[in-house]
C-alpha positions, 0 to 999 in steps of 0.5 A: 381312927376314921370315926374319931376324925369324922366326929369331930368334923362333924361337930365343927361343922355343925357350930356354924348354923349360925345366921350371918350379918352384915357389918355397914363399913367400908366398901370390901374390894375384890383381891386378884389371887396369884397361884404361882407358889406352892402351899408346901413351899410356905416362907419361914413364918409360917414355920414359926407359927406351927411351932408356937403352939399358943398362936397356932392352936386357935387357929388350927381349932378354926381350921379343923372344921373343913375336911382334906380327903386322902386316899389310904391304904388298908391302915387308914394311912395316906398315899405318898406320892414322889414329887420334886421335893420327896414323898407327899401325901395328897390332901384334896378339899374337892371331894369329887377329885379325890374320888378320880384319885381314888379310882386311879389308884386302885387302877395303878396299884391294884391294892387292896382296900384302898379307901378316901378318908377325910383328916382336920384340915388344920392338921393336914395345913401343919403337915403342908408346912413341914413339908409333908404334904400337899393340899390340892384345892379344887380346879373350879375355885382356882379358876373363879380366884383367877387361875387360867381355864384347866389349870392344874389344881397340884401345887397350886395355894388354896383359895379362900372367899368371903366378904369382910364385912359379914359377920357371923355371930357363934352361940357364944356371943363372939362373930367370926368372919366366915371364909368359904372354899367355894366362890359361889357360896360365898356369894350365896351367904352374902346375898342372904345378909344382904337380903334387908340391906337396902339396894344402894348399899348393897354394891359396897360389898363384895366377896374378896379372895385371899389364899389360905396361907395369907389368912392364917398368917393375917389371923395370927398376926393380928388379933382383930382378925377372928375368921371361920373357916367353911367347908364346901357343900359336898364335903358336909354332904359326903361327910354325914353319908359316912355317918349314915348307918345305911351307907 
């Protein structure tokens, strides 16, 4: 089971090497991001959209390609934790948190084999809208999207960065707006695409931020809106340490 998921997260996200461009349009503004709800919480449509499998199974293709870190029993099978609501299991797409959580849990349970394995965030995102699961984005993205300092990531909407105006452009001759998990990249892409863009022009772009949910139901909705969704730095760099021989 583990090799199966990291194979195919692994050919996700090497499909985008692929260089990013900059589109000349309209000035992209900077959205506040509100982390009042939860993602498990998600309205009706979003229901609706994860049971339609013609607009869902795109978008859940895109979304497959950033891992969520569970921590798992010797069956490979995640840990659920008594919330509110009922048993959840925790998905983190912060590979260092799920790491504390890891350590915790073999504090807490003394169980046996005990394991972090990473799942299809597109799978993990359907299982969050049915109420399965929770997704714990990372403490510092919900800070830079505007969480107060040492926010509590638990029950928190995940966010997302990008610039609206970079494209990247995929081997099959279709461009994608990239999405990022983690502000600093972002910024760090479009510097690159900005790197030919002459200086006046450059302060029309700038990274928005929109949660998540609000980009799978906006790509759902309307078909001029095609995102790629990209994984954090360290999760490919955990990713291809499971896939070293050696580790």
């Amino acid at each position: 089971m583990i090799s199966t998921t990291l194979s195919i997260l692994l050919l996700n996200l090497a499909s985008l090497a692929s260089g990013f461009t900059i589109q000349r349009k309209s000035l992209s503004t900077r959205k506040s991001f509100s982390t009042s709800s939860c993602l498990h919480a998600a309205p009706d449509s979003l229901q609706d959209l994860v049971n339609t499998s013609n607009l869902w199974d795109p978008i859940k293709n895109d979304l497959n390609s950033v891992p969520a870190f569970a921590c798992t029993n010797d069956q490979g099978q995640p840990m659920q934790y008594d919330v509110g609501s009922g048993p959840l299991a925790f998905f983190f797409l912060d590979v260092d948190a799920a790491k504390v959580e890891l350590q915790k849990a073999k504090e807490d349970t003394k169980m046996e084999g005990l394991n972090i394995v990473p799942f299809p965030l597109g799978e993990v995102f359907e299982m969050g809208v049915k109420e399965l699961a929770m997704i714990v984005p990372s403490q510092k993205c919900i800070e830079d999207a505007g969480a107060p300092s040492g926010m509590n990531p638990m029950g928190q909407q995940v966010p997302l960065f990008g610039c609206l105006d970079m494209t990247e452009d995929l081997a099959d001759g279709t461009s994608m707006v990239p999405l990022f998990l983690s502000m600093d990249e972002a910024k760090e892409a479009m510097n690159m695409a900005l790197a030919d863009v002459p200086e006046a022009e450059k302060v029309k772009f700038d990274v928005t931020i929109m949660p998540l949910a609000g980009a799978v139901q906006m790509q759902a909705s309307n078909s001029d809106k095609s995102f790629t969704y990209v994984a954090p730095r360290s999760s490919l760099d955990y990713l291809l340490s499971l896939d070293d021989p050696q580790h």
